[in-house]
C-alpha positions as semicolon CSV with decimal commas, in nm:
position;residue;x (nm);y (nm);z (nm)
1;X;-1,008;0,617;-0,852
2;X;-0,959;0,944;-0,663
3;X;-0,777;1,255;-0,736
4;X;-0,435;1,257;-0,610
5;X;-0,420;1,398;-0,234
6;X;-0,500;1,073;-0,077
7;X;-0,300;0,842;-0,271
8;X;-0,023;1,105;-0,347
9;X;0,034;1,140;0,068
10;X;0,069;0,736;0,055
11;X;0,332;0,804;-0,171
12;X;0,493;1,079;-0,025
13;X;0,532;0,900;0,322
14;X;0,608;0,526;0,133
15;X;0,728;0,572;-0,229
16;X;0,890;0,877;-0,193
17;X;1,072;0,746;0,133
18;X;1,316;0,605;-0,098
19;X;1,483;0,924;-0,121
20;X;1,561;1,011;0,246
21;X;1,654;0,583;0,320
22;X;1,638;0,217;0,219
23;X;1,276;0,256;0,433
24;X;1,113;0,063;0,152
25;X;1,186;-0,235;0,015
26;X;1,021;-0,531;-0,185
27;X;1,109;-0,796;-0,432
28;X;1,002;-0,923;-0,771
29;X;1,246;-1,106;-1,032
30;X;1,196;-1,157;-1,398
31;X;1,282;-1,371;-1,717
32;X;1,205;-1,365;-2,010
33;X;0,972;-1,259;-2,345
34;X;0,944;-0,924;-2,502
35;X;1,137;-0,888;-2,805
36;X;1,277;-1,182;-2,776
37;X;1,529;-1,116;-2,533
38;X;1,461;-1,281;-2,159
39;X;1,563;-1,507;-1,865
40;X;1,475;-1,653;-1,538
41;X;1,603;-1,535;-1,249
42;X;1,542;-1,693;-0,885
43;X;1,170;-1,658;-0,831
44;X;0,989;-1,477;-0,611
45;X;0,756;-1,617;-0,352
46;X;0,376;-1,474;-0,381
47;X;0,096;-1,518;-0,237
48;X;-0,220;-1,732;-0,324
49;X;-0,535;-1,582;-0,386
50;X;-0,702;-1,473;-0,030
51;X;-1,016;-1,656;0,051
52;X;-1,297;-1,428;0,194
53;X;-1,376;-1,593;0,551
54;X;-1,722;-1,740;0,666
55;X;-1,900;-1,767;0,982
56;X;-1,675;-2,019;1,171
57;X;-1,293;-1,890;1,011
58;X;-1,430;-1,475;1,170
59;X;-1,496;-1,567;1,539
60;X;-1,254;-1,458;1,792
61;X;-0,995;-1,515;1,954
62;X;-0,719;-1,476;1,727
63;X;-0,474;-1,778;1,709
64;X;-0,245;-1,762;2,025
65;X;0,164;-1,723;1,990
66;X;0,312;-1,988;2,081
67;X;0,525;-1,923;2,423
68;X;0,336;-1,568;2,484
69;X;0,207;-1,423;2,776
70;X;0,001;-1,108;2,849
71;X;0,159;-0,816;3,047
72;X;0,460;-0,568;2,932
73;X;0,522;-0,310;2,756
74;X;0,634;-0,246;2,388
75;X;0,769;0,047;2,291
76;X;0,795;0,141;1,925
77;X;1,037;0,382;1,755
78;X;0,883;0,574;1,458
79;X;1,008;0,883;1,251
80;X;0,652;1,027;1,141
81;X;0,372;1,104;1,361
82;X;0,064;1,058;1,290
83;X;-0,118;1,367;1,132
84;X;-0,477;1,165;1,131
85;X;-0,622;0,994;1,408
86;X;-0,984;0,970;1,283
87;X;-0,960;0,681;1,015
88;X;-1,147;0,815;0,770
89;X;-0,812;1,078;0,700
90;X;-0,586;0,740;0,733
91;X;-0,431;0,691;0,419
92;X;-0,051;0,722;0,458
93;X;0,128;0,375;0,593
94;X;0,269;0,494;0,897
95;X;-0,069;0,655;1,063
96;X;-0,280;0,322;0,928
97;X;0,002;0,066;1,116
98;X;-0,046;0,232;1,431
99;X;-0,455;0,312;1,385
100;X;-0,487;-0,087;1,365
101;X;-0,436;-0,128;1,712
102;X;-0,728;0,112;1,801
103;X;-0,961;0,119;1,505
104;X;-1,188;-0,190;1,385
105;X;-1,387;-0,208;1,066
106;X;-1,640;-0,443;0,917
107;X;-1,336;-0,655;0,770
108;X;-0,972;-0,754;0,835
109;X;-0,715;-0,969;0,721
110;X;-0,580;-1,225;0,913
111;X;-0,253;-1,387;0,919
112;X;-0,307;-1,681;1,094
113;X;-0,057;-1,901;1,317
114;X;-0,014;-2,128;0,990
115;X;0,147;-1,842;0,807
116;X;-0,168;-1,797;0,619
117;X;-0,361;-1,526;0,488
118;X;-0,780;-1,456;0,463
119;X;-1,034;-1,155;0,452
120;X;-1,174;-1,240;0,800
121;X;-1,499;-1,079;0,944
122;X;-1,381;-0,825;1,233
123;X;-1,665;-0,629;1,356
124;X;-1,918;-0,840;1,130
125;X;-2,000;-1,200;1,138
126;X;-1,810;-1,289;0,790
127;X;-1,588;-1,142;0,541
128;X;-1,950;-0,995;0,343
129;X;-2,213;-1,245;0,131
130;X;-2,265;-1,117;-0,167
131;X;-2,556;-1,133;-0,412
132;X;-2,692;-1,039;-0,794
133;X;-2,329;-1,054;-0,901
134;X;-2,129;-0,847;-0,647
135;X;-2,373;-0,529;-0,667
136;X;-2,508;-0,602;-0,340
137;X;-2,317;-0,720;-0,044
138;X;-2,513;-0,792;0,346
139;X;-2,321;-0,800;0,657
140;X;-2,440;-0,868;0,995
141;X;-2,243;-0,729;1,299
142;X;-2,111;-0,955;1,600
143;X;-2,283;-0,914;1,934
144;X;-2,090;-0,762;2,252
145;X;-1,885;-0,516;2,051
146;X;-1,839;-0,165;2,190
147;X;-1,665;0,157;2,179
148;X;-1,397;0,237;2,470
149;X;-1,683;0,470;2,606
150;X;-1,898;0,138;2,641
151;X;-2,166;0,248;2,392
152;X;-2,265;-0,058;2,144
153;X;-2,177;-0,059;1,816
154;X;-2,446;-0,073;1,589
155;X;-2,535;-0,035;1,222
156;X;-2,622;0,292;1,282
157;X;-2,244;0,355;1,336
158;X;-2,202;0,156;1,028
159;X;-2,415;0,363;0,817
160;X;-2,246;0,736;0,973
161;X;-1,941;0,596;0,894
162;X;-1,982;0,531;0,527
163;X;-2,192;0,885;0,529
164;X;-1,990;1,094;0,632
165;X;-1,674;0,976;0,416
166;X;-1,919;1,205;0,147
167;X;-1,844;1,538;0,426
168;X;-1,627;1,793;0,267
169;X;-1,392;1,791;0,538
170;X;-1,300;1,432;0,509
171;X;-1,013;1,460;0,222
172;X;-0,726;1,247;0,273
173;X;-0,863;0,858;0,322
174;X;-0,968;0,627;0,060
175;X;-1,269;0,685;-0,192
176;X;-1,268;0,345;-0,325
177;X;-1,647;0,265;-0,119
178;X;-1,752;0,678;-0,178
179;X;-1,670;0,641;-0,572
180;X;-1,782;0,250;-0,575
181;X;-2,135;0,351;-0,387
182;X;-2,176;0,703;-0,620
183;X;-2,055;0,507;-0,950
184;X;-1,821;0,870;-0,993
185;X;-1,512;0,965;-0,931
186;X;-1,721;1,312;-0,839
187;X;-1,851;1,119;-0,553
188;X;-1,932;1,398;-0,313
189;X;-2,224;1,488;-0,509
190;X;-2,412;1,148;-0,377
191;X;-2,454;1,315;-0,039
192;X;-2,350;1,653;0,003
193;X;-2,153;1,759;0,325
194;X;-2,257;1,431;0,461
195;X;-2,524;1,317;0,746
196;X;-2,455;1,645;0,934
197;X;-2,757;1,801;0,846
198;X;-3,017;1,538;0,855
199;X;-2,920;1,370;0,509
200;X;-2,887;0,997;0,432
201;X;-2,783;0,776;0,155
202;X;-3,120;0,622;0,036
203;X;-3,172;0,259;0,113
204;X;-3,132;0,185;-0,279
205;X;-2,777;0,258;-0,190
206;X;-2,742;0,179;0,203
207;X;-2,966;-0,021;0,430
208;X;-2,972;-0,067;0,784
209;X;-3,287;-0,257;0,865
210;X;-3,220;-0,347;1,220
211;X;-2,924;-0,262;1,454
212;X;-2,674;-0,552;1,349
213;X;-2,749;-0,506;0,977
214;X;-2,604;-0,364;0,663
215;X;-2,679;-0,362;0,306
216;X;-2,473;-0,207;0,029
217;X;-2,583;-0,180;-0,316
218;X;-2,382;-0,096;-0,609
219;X;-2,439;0,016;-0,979
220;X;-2,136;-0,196;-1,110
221;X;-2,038;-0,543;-0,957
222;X;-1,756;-0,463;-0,668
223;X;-1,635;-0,814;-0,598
224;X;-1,292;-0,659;-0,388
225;X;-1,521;-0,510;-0,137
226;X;-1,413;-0,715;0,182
227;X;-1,036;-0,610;0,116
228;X;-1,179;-0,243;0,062
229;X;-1,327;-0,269;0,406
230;X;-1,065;-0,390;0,588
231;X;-0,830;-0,059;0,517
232;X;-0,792;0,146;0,804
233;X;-0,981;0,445;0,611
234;X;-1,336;0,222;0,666
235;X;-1,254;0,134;1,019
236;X;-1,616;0,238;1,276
237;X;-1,700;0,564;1,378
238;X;-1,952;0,663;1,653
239;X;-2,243;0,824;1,519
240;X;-2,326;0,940;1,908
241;X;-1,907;1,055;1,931
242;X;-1,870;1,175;1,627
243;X;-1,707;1,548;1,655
244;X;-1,644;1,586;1,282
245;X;-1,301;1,806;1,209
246;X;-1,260;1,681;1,626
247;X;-1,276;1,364;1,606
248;X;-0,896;1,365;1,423
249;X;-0,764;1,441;1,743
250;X;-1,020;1,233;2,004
251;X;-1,144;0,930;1,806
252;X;-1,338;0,661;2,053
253;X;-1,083;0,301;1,990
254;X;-1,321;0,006;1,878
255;X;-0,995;-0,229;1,890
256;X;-0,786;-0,382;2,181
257;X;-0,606;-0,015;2,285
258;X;-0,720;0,320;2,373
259;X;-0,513;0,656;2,319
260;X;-0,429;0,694;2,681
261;X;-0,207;1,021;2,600
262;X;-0,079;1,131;2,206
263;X;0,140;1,445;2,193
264;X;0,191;1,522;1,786
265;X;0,567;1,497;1,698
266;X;0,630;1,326;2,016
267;X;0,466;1,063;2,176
268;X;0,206;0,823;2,212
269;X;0,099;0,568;2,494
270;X;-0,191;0,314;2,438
271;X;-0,345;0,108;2,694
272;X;-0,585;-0,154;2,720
273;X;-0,985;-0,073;2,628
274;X;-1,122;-0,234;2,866
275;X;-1,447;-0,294;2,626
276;X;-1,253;-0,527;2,374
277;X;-1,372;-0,852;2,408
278;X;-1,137;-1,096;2,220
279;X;-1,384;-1,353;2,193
280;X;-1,528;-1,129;1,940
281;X;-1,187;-1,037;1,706
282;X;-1,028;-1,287;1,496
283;X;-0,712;-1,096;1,398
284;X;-0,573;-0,907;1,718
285;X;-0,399;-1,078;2,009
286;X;-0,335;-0,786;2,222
287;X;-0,033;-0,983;2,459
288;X;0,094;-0,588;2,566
289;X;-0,076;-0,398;2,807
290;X;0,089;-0,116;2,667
291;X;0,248;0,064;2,374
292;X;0,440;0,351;2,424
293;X;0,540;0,477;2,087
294;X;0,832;0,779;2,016
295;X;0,834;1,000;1,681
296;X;1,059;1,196;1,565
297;X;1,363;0,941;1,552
298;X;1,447;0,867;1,162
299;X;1,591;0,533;1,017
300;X;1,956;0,572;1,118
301;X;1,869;0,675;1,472
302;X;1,641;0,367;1,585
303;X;1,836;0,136;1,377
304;X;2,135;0,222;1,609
305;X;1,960;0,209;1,906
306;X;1,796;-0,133;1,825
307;X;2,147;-0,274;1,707
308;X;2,273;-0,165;2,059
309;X;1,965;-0,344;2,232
310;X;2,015;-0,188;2,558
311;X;1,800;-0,039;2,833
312;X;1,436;-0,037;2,759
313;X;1,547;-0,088;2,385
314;X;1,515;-0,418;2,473
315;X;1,158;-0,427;2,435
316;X;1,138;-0,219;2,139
317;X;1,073;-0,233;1,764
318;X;0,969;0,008;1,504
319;X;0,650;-0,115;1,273
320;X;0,801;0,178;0,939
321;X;1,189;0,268;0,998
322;X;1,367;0,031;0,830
323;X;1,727;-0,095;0,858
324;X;1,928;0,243;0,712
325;X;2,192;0,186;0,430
326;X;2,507;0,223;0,617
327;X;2,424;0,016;0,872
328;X;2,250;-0,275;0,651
329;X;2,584;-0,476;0,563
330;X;2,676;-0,563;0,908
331;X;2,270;-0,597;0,999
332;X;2,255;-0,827;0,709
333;X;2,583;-1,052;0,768
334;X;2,596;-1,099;1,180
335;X;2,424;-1,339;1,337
336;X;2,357;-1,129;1,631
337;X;2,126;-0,917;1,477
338;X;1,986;-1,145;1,190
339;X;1,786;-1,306;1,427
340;X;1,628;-0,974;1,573
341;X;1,509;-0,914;1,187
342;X;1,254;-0,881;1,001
343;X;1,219;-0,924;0,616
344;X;0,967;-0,936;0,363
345;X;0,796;-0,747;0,074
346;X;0,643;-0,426;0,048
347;X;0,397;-0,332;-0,178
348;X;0,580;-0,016;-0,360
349;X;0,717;-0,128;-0,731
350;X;0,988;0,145;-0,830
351;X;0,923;0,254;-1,213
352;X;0,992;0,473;-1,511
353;X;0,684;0,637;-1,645
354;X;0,656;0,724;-1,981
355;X;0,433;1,016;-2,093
356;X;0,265;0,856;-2,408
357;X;0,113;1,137;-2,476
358;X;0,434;1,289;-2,599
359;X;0,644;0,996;-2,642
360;X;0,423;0,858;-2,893
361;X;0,636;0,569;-3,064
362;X;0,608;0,291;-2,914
363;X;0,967;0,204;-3,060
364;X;1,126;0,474;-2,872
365;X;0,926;0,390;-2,567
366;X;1,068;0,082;-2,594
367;X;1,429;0,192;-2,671
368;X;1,409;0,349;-2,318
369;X;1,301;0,031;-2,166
370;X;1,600;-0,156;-2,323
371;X;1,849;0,151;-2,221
372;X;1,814;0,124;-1,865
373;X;2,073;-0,039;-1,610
374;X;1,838;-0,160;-1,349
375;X;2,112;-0,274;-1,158
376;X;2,291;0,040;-1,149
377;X;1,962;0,259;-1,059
378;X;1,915;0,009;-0,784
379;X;2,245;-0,003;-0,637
380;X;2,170;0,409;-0,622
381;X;1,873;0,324;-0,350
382;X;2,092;0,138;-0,115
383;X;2,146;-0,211;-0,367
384;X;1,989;-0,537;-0,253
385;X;1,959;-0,516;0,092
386;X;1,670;-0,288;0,049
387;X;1,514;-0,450;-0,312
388;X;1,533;-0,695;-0,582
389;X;1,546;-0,623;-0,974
390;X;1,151;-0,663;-1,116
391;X;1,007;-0,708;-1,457
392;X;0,678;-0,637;-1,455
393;X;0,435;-0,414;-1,297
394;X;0,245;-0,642;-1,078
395;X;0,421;-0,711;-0,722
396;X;0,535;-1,054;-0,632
397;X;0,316;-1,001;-0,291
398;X;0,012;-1,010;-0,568
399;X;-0,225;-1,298;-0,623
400;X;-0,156;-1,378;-1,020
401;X;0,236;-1,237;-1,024
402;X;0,437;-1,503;-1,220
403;X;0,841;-1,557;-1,170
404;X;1,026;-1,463;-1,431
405;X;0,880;-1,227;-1,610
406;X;1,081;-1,004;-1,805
407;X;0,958;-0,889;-2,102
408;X;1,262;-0,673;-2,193
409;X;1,531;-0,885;-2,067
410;X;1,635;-0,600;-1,785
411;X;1,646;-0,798;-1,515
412;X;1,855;-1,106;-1,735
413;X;2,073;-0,812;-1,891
414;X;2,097;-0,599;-1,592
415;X;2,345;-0,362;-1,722
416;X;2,139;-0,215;-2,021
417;X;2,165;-0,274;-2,341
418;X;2,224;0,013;-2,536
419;X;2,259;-0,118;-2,895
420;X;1,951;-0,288;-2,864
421;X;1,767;0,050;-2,780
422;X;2,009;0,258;-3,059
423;X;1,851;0,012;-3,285
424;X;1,486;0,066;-3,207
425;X;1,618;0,425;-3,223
426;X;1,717;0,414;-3,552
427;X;1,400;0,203;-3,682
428;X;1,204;0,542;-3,576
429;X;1,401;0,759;-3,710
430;X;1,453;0,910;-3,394
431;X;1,838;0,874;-3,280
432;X;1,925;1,201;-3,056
433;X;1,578;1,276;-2,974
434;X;1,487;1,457;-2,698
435;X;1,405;1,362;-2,329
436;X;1,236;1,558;-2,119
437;X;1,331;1,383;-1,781
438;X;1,268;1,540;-1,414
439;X;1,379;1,388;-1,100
440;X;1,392;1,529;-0,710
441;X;1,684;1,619;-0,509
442;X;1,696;1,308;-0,245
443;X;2,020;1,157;-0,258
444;X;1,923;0,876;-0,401
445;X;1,689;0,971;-0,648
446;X;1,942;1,209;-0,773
447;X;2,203;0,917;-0,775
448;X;1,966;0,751;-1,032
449;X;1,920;1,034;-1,202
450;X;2,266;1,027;-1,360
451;X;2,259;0,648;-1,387
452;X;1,941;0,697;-1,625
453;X;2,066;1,010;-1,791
454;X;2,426;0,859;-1,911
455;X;2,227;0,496;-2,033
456;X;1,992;0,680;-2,222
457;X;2,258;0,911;-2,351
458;X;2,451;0,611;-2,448
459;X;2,170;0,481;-2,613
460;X;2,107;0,786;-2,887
461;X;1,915;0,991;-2,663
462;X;1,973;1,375;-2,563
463;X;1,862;1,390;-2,193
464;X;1,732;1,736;-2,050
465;X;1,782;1,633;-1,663
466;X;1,586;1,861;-1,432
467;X;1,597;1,844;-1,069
468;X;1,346;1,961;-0,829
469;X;1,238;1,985;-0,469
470;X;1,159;1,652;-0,307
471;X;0,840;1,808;-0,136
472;X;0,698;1,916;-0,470
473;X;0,801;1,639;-0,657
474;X;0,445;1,532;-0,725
475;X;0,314;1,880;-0,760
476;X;0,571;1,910;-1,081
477;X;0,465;1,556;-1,261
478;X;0,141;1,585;-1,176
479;X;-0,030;1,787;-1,404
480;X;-0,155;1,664;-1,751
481;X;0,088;1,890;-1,936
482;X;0,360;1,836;-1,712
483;X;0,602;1,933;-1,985
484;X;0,796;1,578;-1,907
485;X;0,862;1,283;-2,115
486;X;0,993;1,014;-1,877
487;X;0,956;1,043;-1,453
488;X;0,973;0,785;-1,183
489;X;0,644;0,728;-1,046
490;X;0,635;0,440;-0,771
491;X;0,290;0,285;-0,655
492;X;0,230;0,038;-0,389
493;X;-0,164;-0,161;-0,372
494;X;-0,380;-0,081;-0,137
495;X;-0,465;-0,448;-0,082
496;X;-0,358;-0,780;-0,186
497;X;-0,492;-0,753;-0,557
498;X;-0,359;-0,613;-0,872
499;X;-0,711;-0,437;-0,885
500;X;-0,587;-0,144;-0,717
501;X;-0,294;-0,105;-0,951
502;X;-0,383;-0,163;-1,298
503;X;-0,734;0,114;-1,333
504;X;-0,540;0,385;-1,142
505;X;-0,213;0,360;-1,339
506;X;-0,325;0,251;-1,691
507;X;-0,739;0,352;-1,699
508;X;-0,757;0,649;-1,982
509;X;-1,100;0,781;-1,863
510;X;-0,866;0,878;-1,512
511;X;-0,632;1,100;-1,671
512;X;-0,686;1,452;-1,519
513;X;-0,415;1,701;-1,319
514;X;-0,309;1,556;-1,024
515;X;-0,451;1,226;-1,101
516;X;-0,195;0,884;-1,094
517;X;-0,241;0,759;-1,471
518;X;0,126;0,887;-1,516
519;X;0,218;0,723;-1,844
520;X;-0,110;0,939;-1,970
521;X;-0,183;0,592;-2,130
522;X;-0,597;0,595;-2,321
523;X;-0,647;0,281;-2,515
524;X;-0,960;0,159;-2,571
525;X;-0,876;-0,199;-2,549
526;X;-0,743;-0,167;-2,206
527;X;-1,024;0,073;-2,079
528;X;-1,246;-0,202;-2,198
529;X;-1,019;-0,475;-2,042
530;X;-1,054;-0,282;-1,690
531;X;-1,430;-0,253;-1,681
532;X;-1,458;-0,650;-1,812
533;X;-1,180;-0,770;-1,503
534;X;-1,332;-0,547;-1,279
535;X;-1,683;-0,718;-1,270
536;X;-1,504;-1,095;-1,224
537;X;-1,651;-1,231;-0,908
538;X;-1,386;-1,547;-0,931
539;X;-1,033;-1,389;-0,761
540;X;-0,812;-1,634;-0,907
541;X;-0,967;-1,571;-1,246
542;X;-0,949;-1,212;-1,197
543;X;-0,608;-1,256;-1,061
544;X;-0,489;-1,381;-1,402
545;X;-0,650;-1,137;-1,578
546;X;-0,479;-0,852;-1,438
547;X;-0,174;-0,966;-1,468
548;X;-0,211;-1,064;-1,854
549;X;-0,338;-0,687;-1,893
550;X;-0,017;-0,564;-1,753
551;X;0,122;-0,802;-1,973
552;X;-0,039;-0,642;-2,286
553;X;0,039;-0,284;-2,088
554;X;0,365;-0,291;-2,046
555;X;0,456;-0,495;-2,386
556;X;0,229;-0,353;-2,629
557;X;0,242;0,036;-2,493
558;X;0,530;0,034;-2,281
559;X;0,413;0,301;-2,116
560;X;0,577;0,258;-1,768
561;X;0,884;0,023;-1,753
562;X;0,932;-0,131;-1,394
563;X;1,252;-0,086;-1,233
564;X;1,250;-0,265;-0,894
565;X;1,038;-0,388;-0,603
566;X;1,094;-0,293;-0,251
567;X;1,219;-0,494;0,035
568;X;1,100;-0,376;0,427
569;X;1,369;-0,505;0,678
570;X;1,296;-0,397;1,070
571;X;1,486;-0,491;1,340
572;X;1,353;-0,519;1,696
573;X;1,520;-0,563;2,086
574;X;1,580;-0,900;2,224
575;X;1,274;-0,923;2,472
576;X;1,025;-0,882;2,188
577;X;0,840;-1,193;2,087
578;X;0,634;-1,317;1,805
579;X;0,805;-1,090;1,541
580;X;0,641;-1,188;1,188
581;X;0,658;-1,010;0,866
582;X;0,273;-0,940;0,764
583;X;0,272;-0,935;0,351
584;X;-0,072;-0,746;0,384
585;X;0,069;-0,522;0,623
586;X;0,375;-0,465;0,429
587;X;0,579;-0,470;0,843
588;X;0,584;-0,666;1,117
589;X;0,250;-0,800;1,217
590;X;0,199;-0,570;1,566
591;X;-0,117;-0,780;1,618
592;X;0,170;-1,119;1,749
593;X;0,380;-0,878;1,940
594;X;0,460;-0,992;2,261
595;X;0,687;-0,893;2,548
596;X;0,948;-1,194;2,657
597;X;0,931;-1,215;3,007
598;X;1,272;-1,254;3,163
């Protein structure tokens, strides 16, 4: 995994939303295990494991919305703007939601009119076919596909667009491909600065043998590459229209839109590229002719204006505000705007890290678990509305997440249970130890912050509570000696498998300042575990692998105790159509959006 800027700014605009609203949301549920405590609560609704798409399941066009029409405009309410336009700096939620309708990669996933879910080819023929074990993968690009400028795409493009992810100016998008390719989390060393200077990856690594072809090759099996490939962060860029540092504020669109105007912190109009042949995309309807998209305008703001539903409001909907805290209970309850909303999961799991490298009994580690009111901490982040009580690490949008799990019985016993953890306590010998515990000064998070400090308190503990600014938040817990013994550290996947949650939370050999193994956790046995699940080529096998590693993680080391799972709810104007929560996408699916024509 990377160092922390790219995955810290998806945190900072997604996990560490929590603090400002009830932006995020998601839901697991538990039951029992653990020491013997447990129960079963409802159970969650997952998702299958996602097939990777052949020949016939990637051609275009995407499955048509039932009742929709082409023409109108949609007009989307959003409080960040987009700091990144060139997708190879995409990494934060917000700027990938609104890149999709402009950017196109080698992959995508498509939710289909049946509600269902696959790693489609987008720009290529198939989701990838992979040979000698998942260390080489081939992909052939579709015919007729072009940039807005009307220049082909090629696998020339292909190739400059995995190079230059190695240029030292490109820091803030994935590295999963760049680290996969180099075998190194000191990637850049593979190709330094990039293909600016005459430089290529060698075709033991990346081959483009004629203009529709690509070859990757890989030193360790990579069996997740199609879901890789579909982020945002891999999406084409023009070799020919490539203006390095430039092309973050003039990228050439490959997708359905073009930016027809984008003023930063203001506004943004898209209209239709008039190269986008739908015949050739799989995934992207493109009903609107036009999207004219307003930042600046937080949760509370749009929520009001989309509750009113006047005007041009009408036709609007935001794809990352959510439904803000004081106006959830009457969102949630009338029927007049229930049916104008949106719910599902999001990817971000809310949870307690534990520095094992200074909390080193696992019985006190586990008398913290047991000490925590997970219903009280909750109710701090705007209650259920916004997210649902979770026992385990491993979200319930995940292929291999089982109902029920609850390992310490938080979820059954959602108040705490002090003596329990008084009694581990006193098995260490360790009543009235110490807690180093630092938490930022959002409302919320401060809110929880005395929840956790009087349980643990209760418990036998003596809490040292320190609170600091919410912009440096992960600047204080992210060094190695962070001087902290417990922290809330959210994380959200990057795509629909536990594989990009497990190694960069739990993987010892990635613990390093800045880096996002929190809990500090090195164990052999789960290093080993990582490497072995990594390599499975079978995704349902590999599925329940990962989640009987968290299993072993979070029971055996309890080295970061889940807390609760995030719930997105978006509301949108009456003369929007084809409104669908998009699990991948973690919003509404903007690729069914449609204006209702009165």
């Amino acid at each position: 995994m990377s160092g922390r800027s790219p995955r810290a700014a998806r945190r900072a605009g997604a996990a560490l939303a929590l603090a400002g609203a009830l932006l995020l949301g998601a839901c697991s549920s538990g039951g029992g295990g653990g020491d013997g405590e447990g129960g079963a609560p409802p159970a969650a609704e997952g998702l299958d494991t996602i097939p990777f798409a052949d020949e016939a399941a990637s051609t275009g066009p995407a499955d048509p919305v039932p009742g929709a029409e082409p023409g109108g405009t949609i007009r989307v309410l959003q409080a960040a703007s987009p700091a990144h336009l060139d997708p190879a700096q995409i990494y934060v939620s917000s700027q990938s939601t609104i890149a999709r309708l402009f950017h196109r990669g080698l992959t995508s996933v498509r939710l289909d009119a049946e509600g269902d879910y696959a790693v489609v080819g987008d720009l290529a023929t198939d989701s990838g076919r992979m040979s000698e074990g998942g260390r080489t993968w081939t992909f052939t690009l579709k015919e007729d596909l072009y940039f807005e400028d009307g220049s082909p795409i090629t696998s020339a493009d292909i190739r400059h667009t995995v190079e230059r992810t190695f240029a030292d100016f490109v820091t803030n998008g994935p590295t999963y491909l760049q680290q996969w390719l180099a075998d190194d989390t000191d990637y850049r060393g593979l190709l330094p600065g990039g293909p600016y200077e005459g430089a290529h990856l060698p075709d033991s690594v990346l081959e483009t043998p004629d203009e529709r072809t690509v070859v990757l090759h890989f030193p360790a099996p990579r069996p997740d590459l199609p879901y890789a490939l579909a982020m945002t962060g891999y999406a084409v860029v023009s070799e020919e229209g490539d203006t390095r540092e430039g092309y973050d504020r003039e990228p050439l669109a490959s997708g359905p839109y073009r930016i027809e105007e984008f003023r930063p912190d203001r506004s943004m109009t898209l209209v239709r590229n008039d190269y986008w042949d739908p015949a050739t995309d799989p995934a992207r309807t493109a009903y609107p002719d036009r999207w004219e998209i307003t930042f600046g305008i937080e949760d509370p703001a749009s929520t009001a204006r989309l509750m009113a539903d006047n005007g041009d409001d009408r036709y609007a909907i935001s794809f990352n505000n959510g439904v803000d805290p004081a106006n959830a209970p009457a969102v949630s309850s009338e029927e007049r705007y229930r049916e104008r909303l949106v719910s599902g999961y999001q990817p971000y799991v809310a949870a307690l890290a534990i520095n094992t490298q200074r909390v080193t009994d696992v019985r006190v580690r586990r008398a913290i678990a047991h000490a925590l009111p997970l219903s009280g901490i909750l109710q701090a982040y705007g209650g259920a509305f916004g997210g649902e009580l979770t026992g385990g690490q491993i979200s319930p949008l995940l292929p291999g997440f089982q109902p029920g799990y609850d390992p310490y019985g938080l979820v059954e016993n959602d108040r705490g249970d002090p003596e329990r953890a008084r009694e581990l306590l006193e098995e260490a010998g360790a009543v009235g130890q110490e807690l180093n515990f630092v938490h930022h000064t959002g409302t919320e998070d401060a809110r929880a912050a005395v929840v956790i400090e009087g349980a643990l308190e209760e418990a036998g503990f003596e809490v040292n509570r320190r609170e600091v600014a919410e912009a440096t938040y992960y600047d204080e817990i992210g060094p190695v000696d962070n001087g902290y013994d417990i922290y809330r550290a959210n994380w959200g996947h990057d795509w629909l498998s536990a594989s990009t949650v497990i190694p960069p939370l739990f993987d010892g050999r990635l613990i390093f300042d800045d880096g996002n193994n929190y809990a500090r956790l090195d164990d052999e046995e789960v290093n080993a575990e990582i490497d072995r699940i990594s390599a499975l080529t079978d995704q349902a096998e590999a599925a329940r692998e990962w989640f009987e590693l968290s299993r072993t993680i979070l029971e055996e080391h309890a080295a970061m105790i889940p807390l609760f799972a995030y719930r997105q709810n978006i509301l949108h104007g009456s003369l929007v159509g084809g409104a669908v929560f998009n699990n991948d996408l973690g919003t509404v699916d903007m690729n069914r959006l449609h204006v209702i024509q009165e």
